[in-house]
C-alpha positions as CSV (number, residue, x, y, z in Angstrom):
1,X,166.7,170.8,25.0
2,X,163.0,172.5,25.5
3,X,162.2,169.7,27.9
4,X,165.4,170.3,30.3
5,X,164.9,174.3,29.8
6,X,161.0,173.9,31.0
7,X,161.9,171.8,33.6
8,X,164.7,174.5,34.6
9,X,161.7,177.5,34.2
10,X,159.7,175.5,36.8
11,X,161.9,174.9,39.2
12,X,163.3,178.5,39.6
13,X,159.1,179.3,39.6
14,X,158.8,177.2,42.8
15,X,161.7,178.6,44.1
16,X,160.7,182.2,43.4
17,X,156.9,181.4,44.6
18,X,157.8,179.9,47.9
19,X,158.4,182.8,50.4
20,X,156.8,180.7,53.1
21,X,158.5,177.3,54.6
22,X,155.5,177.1,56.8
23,X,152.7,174.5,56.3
24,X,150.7,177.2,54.3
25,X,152.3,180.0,51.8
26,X,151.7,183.5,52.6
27,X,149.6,185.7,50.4
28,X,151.7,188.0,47.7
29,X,152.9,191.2,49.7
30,X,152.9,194.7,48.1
31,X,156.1,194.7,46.8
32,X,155.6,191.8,44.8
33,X,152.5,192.5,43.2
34,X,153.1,196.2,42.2
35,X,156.5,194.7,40.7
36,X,154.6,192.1,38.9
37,X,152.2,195.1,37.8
38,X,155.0,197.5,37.0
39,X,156.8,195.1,35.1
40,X,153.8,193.7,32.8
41,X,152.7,197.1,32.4
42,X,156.2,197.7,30.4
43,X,156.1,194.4,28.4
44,X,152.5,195.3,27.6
45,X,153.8,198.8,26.3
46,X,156.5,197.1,24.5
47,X,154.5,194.7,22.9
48,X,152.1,197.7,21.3
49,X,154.9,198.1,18.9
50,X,154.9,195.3,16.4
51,X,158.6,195.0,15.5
52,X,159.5,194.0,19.1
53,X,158.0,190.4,18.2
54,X,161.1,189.4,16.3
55,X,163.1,190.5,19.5
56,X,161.1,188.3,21.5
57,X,161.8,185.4,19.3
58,X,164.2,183.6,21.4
59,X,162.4,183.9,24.7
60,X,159.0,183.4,23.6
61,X,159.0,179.7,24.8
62,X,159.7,180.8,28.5
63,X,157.2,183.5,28.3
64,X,154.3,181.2,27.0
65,X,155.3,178.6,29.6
66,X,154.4,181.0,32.2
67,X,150.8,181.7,32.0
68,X,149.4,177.7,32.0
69,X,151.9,177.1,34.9
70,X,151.0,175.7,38.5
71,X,152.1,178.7,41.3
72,X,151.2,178.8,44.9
73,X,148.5,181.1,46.3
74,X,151.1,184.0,46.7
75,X,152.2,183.6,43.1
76,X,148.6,184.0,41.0
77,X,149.3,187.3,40.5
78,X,152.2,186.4,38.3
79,X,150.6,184.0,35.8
80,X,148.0,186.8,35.3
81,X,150.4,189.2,34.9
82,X,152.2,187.0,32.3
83,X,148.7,186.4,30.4
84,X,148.3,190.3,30.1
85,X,152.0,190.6,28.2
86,X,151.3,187.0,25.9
87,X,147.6,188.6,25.0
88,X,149.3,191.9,24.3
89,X,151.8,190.1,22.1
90,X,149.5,188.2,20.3
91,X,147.5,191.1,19.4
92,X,150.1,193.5,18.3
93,X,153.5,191.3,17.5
94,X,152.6,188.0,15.6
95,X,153.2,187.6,12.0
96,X,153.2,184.8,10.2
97,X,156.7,183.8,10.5
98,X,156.1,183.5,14.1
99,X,153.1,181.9,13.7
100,X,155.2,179.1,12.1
101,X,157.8,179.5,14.4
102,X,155.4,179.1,17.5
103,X,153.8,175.8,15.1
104,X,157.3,174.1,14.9
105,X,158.3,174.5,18.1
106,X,154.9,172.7,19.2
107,X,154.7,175.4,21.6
108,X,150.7,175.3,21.6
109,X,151.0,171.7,22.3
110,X,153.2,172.5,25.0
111,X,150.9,175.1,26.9
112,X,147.6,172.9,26.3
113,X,149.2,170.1,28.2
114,X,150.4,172.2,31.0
115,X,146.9,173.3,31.4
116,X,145.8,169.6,31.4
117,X,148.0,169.3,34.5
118,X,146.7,172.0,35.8
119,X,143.2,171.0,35.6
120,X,144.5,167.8,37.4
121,X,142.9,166.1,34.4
122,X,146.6,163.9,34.1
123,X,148.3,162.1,37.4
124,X,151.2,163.9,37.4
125,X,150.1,166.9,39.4
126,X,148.9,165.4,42.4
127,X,152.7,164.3,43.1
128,X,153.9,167.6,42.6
129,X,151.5,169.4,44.4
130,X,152.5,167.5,47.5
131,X,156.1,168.8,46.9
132,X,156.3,172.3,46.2
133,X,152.2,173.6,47.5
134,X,151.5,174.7,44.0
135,X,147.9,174.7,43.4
136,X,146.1,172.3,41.3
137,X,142.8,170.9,40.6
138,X,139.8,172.8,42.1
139,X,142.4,174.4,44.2
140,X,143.7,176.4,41.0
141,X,139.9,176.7,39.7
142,X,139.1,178.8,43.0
143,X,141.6,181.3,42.5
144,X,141.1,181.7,38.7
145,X,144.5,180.1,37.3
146,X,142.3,178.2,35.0
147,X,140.6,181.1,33.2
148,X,144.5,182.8,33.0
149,X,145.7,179.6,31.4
150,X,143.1,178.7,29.0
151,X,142.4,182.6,28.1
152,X,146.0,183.0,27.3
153,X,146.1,180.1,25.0
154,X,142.8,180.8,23.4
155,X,143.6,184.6,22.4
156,X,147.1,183.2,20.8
157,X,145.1,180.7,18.9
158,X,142.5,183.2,17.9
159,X,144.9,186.1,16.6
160,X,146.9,183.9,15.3
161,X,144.0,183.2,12.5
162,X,144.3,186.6,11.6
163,X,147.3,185.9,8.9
164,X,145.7,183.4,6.9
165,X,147.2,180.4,9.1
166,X,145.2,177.8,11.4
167,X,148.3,175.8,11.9
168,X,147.9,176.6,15.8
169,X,144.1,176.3,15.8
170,X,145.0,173.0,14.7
171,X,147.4,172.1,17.0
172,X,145.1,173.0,19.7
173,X,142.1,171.2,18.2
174,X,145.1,167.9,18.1
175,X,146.5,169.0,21.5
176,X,142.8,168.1,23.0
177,X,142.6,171.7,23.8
178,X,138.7,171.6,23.0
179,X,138.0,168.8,25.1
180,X,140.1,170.6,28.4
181,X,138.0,174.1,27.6
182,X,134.9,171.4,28.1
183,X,136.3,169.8,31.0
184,X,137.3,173.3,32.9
185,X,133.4,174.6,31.8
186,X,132.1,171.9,33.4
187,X,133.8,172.2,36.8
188,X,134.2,175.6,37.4
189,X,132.3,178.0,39.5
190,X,129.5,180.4,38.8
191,X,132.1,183.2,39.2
192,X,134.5,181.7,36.0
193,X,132.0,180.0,33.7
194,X,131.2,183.1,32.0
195,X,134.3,183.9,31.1
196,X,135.4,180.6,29.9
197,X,132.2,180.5,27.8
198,X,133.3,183.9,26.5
199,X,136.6,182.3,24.8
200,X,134.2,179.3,22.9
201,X,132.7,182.5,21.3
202,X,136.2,183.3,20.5
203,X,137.0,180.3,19.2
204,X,133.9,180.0,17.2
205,X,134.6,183.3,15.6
206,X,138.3,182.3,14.7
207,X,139.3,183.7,10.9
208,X,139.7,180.8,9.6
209,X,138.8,181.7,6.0
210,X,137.8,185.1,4.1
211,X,134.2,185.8,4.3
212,X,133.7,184.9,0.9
213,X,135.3,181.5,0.9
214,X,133.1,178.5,2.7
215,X,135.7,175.8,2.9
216,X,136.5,174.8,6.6
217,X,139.0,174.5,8.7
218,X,140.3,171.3,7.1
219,X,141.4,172.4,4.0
220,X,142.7,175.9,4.9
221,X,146.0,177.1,6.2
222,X,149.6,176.5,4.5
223,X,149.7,172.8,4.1
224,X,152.4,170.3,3.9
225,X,156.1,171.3,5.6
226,X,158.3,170.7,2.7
227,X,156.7,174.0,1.3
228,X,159.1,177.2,1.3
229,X,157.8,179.6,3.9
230,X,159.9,182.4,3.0
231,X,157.7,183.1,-0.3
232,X,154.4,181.9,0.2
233,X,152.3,184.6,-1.0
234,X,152.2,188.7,0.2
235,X,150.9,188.2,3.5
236,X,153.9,185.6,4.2
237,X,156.7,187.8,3.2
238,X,155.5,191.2,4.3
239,X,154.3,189.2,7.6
240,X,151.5,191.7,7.9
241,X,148.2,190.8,9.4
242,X,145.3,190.6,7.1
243,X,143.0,193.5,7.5
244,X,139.6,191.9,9.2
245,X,136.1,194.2,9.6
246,X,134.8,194.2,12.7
247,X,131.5,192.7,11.8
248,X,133.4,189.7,10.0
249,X,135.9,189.2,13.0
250,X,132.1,188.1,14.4
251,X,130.9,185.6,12.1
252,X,131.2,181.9,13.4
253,X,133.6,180.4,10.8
254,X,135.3,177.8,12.9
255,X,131.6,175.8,13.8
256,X,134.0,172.9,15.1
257,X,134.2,174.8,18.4
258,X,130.9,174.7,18.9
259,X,131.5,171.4,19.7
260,X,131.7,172.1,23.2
261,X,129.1,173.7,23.6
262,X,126.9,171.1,22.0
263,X,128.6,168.7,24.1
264,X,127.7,170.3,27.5
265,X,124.4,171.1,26.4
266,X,123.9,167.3,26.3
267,X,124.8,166.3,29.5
268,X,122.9,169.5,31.3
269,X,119.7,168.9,30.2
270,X,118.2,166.0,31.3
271,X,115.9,165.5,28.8
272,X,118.4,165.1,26.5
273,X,120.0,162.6,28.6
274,X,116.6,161.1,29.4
275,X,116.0,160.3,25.6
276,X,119.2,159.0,24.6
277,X,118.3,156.3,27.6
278,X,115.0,155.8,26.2
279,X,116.3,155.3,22.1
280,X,119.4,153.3,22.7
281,X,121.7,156.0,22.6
282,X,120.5,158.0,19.9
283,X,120.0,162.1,20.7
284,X,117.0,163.9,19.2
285,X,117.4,164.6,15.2
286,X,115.6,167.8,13.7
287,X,116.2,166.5,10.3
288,X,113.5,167.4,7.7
289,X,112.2,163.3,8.1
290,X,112.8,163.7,11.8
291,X,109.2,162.4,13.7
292,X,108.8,165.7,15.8
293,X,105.4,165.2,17.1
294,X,107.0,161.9,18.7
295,X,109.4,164.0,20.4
296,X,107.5,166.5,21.4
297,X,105.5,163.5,23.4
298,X,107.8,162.2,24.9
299,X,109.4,165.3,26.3
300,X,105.7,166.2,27.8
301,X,105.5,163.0,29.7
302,X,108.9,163.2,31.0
303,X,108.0,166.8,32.3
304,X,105.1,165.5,34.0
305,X,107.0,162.8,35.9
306,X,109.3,165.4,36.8
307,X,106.8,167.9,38.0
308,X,105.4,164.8,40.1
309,X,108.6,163.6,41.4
310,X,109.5,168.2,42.5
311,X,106.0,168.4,44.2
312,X,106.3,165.3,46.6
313,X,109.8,166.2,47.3
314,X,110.3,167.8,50.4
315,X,111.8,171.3,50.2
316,X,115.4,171.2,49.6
317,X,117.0,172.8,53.0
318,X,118.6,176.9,52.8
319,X,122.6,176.6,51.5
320,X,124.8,177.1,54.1
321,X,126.6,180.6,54.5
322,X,129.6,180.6,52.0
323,X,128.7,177.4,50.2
324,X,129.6,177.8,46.7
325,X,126.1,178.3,44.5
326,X,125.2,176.0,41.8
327,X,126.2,176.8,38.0
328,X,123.1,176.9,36.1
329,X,125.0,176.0,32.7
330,X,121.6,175.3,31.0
331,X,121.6,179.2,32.0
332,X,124.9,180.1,30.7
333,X,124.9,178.0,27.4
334,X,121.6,179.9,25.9
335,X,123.3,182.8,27.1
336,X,126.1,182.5,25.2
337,X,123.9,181.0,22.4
338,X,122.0,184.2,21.9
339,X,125.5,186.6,21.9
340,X,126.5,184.4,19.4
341,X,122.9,184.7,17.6
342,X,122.9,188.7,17.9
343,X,127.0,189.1,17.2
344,X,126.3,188.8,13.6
345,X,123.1,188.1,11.3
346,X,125.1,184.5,9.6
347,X,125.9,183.0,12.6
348,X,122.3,181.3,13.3
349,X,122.1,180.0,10.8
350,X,125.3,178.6,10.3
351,X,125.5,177.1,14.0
352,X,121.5,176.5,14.0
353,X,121.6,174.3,10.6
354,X,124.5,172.0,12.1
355,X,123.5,171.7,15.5
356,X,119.9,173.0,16.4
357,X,120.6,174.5,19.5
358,X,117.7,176.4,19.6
359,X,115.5,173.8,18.8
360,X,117.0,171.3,21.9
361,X,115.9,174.0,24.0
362,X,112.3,174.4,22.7
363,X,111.7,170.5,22.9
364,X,112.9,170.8,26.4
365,X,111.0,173.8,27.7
366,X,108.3,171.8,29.5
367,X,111.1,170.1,31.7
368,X,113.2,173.2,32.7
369,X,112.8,173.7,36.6
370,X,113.5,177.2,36.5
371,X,111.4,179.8,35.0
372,X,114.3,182.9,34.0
373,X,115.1,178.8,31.1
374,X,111.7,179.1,29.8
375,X,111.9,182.8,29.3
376,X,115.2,182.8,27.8
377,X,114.4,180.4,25.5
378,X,111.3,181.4,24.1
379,X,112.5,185.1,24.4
380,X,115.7,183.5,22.2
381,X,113.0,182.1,19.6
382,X,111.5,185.6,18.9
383,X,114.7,187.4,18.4
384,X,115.3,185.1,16.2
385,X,112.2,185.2,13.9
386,X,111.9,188.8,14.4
387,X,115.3,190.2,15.1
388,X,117.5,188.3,12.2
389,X,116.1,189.2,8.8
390,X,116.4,186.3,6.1
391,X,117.3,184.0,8.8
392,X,115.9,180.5,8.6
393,X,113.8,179.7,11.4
394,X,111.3,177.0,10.2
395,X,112.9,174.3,12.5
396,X,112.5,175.9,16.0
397,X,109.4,177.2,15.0
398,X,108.4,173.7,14.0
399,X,109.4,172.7,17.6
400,X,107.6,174.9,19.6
401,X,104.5,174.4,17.3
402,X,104.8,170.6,18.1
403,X,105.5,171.1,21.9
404,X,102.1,173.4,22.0
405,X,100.0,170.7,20.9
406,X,101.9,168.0,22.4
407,X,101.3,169.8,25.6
408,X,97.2,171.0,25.0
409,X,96.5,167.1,24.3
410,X,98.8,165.4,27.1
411,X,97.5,168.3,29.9
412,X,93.7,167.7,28.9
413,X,94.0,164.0,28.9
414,X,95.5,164.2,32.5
415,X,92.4,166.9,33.6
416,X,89.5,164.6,32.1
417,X,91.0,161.6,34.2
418,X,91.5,163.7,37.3
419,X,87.9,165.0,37.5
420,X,86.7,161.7,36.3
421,X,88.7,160.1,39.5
422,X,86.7,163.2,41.2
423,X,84.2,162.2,40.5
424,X,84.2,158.4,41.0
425,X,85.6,158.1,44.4
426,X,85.4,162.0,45.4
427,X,89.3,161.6,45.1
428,X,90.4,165.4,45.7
429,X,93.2,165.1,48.0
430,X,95.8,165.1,45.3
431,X,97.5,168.0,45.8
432,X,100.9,167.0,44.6
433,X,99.0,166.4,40.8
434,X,97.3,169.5,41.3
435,X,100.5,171.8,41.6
436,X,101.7,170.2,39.0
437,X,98.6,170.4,36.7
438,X,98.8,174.2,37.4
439,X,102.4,174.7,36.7
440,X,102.3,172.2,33.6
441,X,99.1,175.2,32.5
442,X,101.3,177.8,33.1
443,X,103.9,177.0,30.5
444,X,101.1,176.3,28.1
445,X,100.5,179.9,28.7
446,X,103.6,181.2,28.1
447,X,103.8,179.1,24.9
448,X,100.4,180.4,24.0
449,X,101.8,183.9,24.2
450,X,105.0,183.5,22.0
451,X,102.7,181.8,19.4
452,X,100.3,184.8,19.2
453,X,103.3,187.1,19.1
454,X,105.0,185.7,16.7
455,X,101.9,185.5,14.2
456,X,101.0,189.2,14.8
457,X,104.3,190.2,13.6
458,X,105.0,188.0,10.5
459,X,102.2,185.8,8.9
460,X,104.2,183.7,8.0
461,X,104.6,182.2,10.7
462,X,101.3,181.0,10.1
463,X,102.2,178.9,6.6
464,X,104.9,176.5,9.6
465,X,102.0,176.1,12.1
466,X,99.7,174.7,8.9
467,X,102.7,172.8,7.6
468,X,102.6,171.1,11.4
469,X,98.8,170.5,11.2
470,X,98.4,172.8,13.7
471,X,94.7,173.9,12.0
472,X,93.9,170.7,10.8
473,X,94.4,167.2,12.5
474,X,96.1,168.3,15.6
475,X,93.2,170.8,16.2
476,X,90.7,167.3,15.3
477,X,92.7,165.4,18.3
478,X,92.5,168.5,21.0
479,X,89.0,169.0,19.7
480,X,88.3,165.4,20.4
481,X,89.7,164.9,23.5
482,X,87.4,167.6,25.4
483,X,83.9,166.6,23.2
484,X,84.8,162.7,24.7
485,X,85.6,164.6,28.5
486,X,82.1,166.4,27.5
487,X,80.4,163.0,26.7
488,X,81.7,161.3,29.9
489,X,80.6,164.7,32.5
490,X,77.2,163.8,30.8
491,X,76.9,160.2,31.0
492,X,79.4,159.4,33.7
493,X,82.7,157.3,33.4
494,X,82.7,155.3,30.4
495,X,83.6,151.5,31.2
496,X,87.1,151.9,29.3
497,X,88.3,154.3,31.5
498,X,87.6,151.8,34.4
499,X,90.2,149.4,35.5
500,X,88.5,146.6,37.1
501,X,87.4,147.4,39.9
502,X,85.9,150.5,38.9
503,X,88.8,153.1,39.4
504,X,90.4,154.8,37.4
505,X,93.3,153.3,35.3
506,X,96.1,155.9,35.2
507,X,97.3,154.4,32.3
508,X,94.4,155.9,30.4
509,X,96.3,159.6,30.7
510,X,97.8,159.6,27.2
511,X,98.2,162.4,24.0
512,X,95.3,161.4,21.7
513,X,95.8,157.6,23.1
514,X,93.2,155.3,25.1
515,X,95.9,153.1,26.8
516,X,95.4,149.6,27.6
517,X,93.9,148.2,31.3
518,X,96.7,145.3,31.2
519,X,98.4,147.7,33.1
520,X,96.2,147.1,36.2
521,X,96.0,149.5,39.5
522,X,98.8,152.1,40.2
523,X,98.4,153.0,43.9
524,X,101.7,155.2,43.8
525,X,101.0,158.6,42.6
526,X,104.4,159.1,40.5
527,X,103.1,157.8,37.3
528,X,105.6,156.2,35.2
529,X,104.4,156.7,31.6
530,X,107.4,154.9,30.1
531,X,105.7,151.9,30.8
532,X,102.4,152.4,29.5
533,X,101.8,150.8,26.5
534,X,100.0,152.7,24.1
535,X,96.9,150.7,21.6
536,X,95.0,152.8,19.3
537,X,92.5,155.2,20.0
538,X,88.8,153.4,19.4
């Protein structure tokens, strides 16, 4: 019976949105959209009252069917306008009968999957687009149907928490409704990904236990469906919502959601992506037994191949006039990272300790292309060691510790061998490595600066950098590196820095390494380092 009245709600929808047999619809006229506006404005009014939700009862599942609904161009105004009355319903009508009521009728189920088809992320919408010139796909993305769906869906979900009841957080989470929030992130434009980032936040900071509880999302909620609703506790029989503090409604109790942001993180940052390649699938681990110094290597060499590879690229040509600009989501994410962070003094370290999304971004700061990364994510480590009191921060700082020295070592290794080549074969036409030496000392420099920063303003700071060996052995290996570059300016180019016919071997360039000759003569000046084969240091 829901399935034929849904189909019956679509098809009047087309109907009522097609006021154009043309081959293109024309866009919404006055009349409609101050009707549209008129008419939400009243159900909005309505809905601030909390005993109308009972009334709306019987036509709640054509109203929710509305808002994640496919409409042609000159109907958009009516799936917002329907997203403005559900979010006004949600916020001021639920109670925990209807919560149930919405749970048995699978209605979130329902609205998730017409959101899948219209993210064209299922077959079925490219037939129907064909038919009735509703807007799918991209098409919907442009015009911002995609942000009305999922925002509608989300708020429901997230207010719903609010009466001690994640039945619909769950059957969004079953629905695949975190995957499609991914999915949508990842192909929108710069003008929506904000604001679909804004409802992971929301989701994140779902009520899904009291403040004083720590159980999760699993084992909360009214479980089992024999139980008797009716007389389930205060808050079920008085259906009134549970009084939340505003500072608590901002504490990250639902960490699952974060999910997606761990999961786009992955695939933005192509370090990330470049070390799962290199470890047979495995991502980075900041686990106390974790080898950080090795990962702080390996992210240094694969940010000098990539400042190599920028420099002897060609410029990239201007964008055309009204090409769509690129979504900087490595942007976005710490963006929303750091609200998150500065919403509430818990949340780092309850998103930090599970997924260490500050510390990603510190291991990758050396390969971020653009600079506004590198400030946000150091600026991001400071709030967070001076901004959050009690917070634990020994990981990130542990990071950025590791990356400073990974960085000294690998950058003065790669200056003794270019003056050495200097001065060999007067060799001081490499411009490309020259750019790239200067930018690669840049970010030194800013590291340099946060480091100094952050031990002015709390000495302990200092106790992480000794844990790390920042004054002891790694200070021996930098110190070592320029009294051998010292030794060689004196005496000239030692014979094992020589590759057989007297040049030399840019295999040598390594982070406290002397790397084996077998590698023979590289002519081509994008070094691969993955394929120099480190042998202790003599």
């Amino acid at each position: 019976q829901h399935d034929h009245s849904v189909a019956a709600q679509r098809r009047r929808r087309d109907a009522d949105g097609d006021e154009y047999d043309g081959p293109s619809p024309l866009p919404p006229g006055p009349v409609s959209t101050r009707a549209a506006s008129k008419v939400s404005r009243l159900l909005c009014l309505l809905c601030s009252d909390s005993s109308v939700g009972e009334q709306l009862r019987p036509h709640l599942f054509g109203l929710l069917a509305l808002s994640g609904a496919s409409y042609p161009a000159s109907g958009v105004h009516i799936a917002s306008a329907a997203s403005d009355v559900i979010r006004a319903f949600s916020a001021n009508c639920l109670s925990a009968s209807l919560v149930w009521f919405l749970h048995d009728r699978k209605m979130i189920v329902h609205m998730t999957d017409d959101i899948k088809e219209l993210c064209a992320m299922t077959a079925v919408a490219a037939s129907t687009s064909a038919s009735n010139r509703c807007l799918y796909g991209s098409e919907a993305e442009r015009v911002g149907l995609w942000v009305v769906a999922l925002r509608t869906v989300v708020y429901l979900v997230a207010n719903s928490c609010h009466f001690q009841c994640v039945e619909l957080l769950k059957d969004y989470d079953s629905a695949g409704g975190y995957h499609v929030l991914a999915y949508a992130i990842a192909n929108s434009g710069t003008m929506h990904v904000p604001k679909l980032l804004e409802l992971v936040t929301v989701l994140v900071c779902c009520k899904i236990a009291s403040s004083s509880s720590s159980s999760n999302a699993d084992n909360l909620g009214i479980e089992g469906e024999g139980e008797d609703r009716d007389g389930m506790g205060d808050d079920m029989q008085n259906n009134e919502q549970v009084p939340t503090d505003l500072a608590e409604s901002k504490v990250a109790m639902n960490t699952n959601a974060f999910e997606i942001m761990d999961d786009l993180m992955m695939r933005s940052i192509t370090l990330l992506t470049a070390y799962k390649v290199h470890h047979g699938g495995t991502r980075p681990s900041f686990s106390p037994s974790s080898d950080l110094t090795e990962m702080a290597d390996f992210a240094c060499r694969y940010a000098w191949e990539l400042q190599l590879k920028n420099a002897s690229r060609p410029p990239a040509p201007p964008s055309k006039p009204g090409e769509p600009e690129e979504v900087d989501l490595t942007s976005e994410l710490l963006v929303t990272t750091l609200q998150l962070y500065s919403d509430h003094a818990k949340n780092f370290d309850l998103i930090e300790s599970e997924y260490h999304m500050l510390s990603h971004y510190i291991l990758a700061f050396p390969t971020f292309s653009n600079v506004s990364d590198k400030v946000m994510a150091l600026k991001t480590l400071e709030y967070v060691c001076t901004g959050l009191a009690g917070a634990n921060s020994v990981m990130p700082l542990r990071v950025v510790t590791e990356v400073f020295c990974s960085e000294c070592k690998f950058l003065l290794g790669v200056a003794s061998e270019a003056e050495a080549r200097k001065r060999v074969d007067g060799d001081d036409d490499n411009d490309h490595g020259a750019d790239a030496l200067e930018l690669a000392g840049q970010d030194l420099q800013m590291l340099c600066d946060t480091l100094v920063k952050l031990l002015e303003f709390d000495e302990n700071v200092s106790h992480v950098m000794l844990d790390c060996g920042l004054l002891g052995s790694k200070v021996d290996e930098i110190l070592g590196l320029i009294v051998k570059s010292v030794k060689d300016t004196e005496r000239g180019i030692g014979p094992s820095s020589l590759g057989e016919e007297g040049r030399v071997d840019p295999g040598a360039i390594s982070m406290g390494y002397s790397y084996s000759s077998d590698a023979g003569e590289r002519d081509d000046p994008d070094i691969d380092f993955m394929e120099c084969a480190p042998t202790p240091r003599q």
